[in-house]
C-alpha positions in Angstrom: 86.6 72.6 111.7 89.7 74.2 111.5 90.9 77.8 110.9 91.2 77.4 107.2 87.6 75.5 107.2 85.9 78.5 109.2 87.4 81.1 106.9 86.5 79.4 103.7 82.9 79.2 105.1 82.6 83.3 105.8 84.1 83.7 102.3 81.0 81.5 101.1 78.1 83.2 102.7 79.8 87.2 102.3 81.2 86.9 98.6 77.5 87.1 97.5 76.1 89.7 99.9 75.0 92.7 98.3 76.9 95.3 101.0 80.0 93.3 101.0 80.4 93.4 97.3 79.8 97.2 97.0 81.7 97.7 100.5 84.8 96.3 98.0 83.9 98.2 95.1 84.3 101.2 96.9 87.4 100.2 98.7 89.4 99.0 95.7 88.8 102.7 94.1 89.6 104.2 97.8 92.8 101.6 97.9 94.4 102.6 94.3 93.8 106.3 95.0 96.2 105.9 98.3 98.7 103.6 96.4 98.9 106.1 93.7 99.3 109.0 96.3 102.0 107.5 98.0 104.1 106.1 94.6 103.7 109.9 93.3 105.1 111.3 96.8 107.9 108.7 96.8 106.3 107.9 100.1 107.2 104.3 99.4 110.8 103.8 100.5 112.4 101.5 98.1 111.9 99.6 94.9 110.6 96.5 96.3 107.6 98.6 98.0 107.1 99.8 94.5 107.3 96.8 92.8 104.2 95.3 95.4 102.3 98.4 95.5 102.6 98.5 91.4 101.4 94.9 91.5 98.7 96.1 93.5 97.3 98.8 91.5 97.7 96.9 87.9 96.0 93.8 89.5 93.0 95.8 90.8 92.5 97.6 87.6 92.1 94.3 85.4 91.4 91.0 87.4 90.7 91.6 90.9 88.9 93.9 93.6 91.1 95.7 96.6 90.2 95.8 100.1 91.9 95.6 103.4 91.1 94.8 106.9 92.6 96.2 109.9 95.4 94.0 110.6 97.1 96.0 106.9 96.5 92.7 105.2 95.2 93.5 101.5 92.5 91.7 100.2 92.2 90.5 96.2 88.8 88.8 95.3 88.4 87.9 91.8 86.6 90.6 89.5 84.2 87.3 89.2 83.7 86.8 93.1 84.8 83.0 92.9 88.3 83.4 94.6 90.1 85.9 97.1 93.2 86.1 98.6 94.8 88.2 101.7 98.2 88.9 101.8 100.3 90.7 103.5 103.7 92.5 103.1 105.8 91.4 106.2 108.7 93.3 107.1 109.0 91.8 110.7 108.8 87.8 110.6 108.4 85.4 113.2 111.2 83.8 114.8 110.5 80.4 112.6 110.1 82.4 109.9 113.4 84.1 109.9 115.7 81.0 111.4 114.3 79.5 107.8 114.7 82.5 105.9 118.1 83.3 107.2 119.6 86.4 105.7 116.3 87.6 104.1 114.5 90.0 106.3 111.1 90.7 104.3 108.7 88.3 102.6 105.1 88.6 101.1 103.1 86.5 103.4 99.2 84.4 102.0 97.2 84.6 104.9 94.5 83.2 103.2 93.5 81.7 99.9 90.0 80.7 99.3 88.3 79.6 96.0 84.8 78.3 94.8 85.8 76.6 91.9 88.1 74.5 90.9 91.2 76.7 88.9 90.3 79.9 90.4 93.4 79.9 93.4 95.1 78.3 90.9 95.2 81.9 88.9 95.8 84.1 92.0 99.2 81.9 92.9 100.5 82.2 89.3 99.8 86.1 89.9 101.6 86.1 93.2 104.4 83.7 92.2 105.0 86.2 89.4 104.7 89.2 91.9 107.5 87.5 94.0 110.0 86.6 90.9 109.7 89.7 90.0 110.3 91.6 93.6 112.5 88.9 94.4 110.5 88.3 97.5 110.0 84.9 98.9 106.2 84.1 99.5 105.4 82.0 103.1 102.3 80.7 104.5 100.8 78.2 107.3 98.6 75.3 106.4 96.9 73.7 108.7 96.1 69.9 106.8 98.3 67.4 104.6 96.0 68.4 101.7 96.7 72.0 101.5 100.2 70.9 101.8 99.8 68.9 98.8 98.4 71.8 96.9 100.8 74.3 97.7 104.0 72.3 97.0 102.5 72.1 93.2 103.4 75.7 93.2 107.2 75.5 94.6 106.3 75.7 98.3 108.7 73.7 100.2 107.7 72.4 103.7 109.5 73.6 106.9 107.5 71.4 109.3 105.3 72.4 112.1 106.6 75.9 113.3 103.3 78.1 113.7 101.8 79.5 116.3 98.9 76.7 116.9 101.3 73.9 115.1 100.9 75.0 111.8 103.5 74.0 108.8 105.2 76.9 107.6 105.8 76.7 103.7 108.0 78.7 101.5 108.7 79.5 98.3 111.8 81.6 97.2 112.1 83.3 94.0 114.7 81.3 91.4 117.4 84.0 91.5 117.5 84.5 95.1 
């Protein structure tokens, strides 16, 4: 199995667990009580920041649950439980990242997209394609298989070849008025 298979197998067995659901409950209100904080203190240094946090706090009042783990990757899972995704705002990017990237020094990176039924990841994408056309933020991610290639290129992503770590592909999409 690869990464993606392993992950997508934890998602199955922990999105129905009892602690792990109220474990999220009660970090999505912990989450948008921090984002709030720091949009009120202008903590948040400039309007992009805004735009994601915003994203972040109208998202996890309507459609999806907040969490985090400790690498500050933010987790959305599906008010419904049947699709989460991590993401991560990335203000330093890989070499590959930024030799493809060029000028642009910040992206909003999908770490991982999982989904237990059919249409469900097909919602969060639309959500964070219109997050990044609206931030003017590309989005990247690694796949690891020719199918999840296939899937992502439905949404814009274009394919930069294997650059990752461990031989990934590294995919991109770029906002239209970038």
């Amino acid at each position: 199995m690869n990464k993606s298979e392993v992950s997508h197998e934890i998602f199955l067995t922990i999105r129905n667990q009892h602690l792990f659901r109220e474990r999220v409950k009660k970090d999505t209100s912990s989450l948008q009580k921090h984002l709030k904080n720091l949009l009120s203190a202008n903590a948040v240094m400039n309007n992009t920041q805004k735009g994601y946090f915003n994203f972040l706090l109208d998202m996890s009042e309507t459609k999806y649950y907040l969490s985090s783990s400790s690498d500050a990757t933010l987790i959305l899972i599906n008010r419904d439980w049947k699709s989460l995704v991590l993401i991560r705002y990335c203000t330093t990017l890989n070499k590959a990242t930024k030799r493809v990237l060029g000028n642009q020094a910040k992206c909003i990176e999908i770490v991982e997209l999982h989904s237990v039924k059919k249409g469900q990841g097909s919602l969060i994408m639309e959500d964070l394609i219109s997050l990044s056309e609206r931030i003017k933020l590309p989005l990247t991610l690694f796949a690891e298989t020719e199918n999840l290639i296939k899937y992502y290129k439905r949404f814009g992503f274009i394919n930069h070849g294997n650059l990752g770590i461990d031989n990934e592909f590294l995919l991109l999409r770029i906002p239209s008025d970038i």
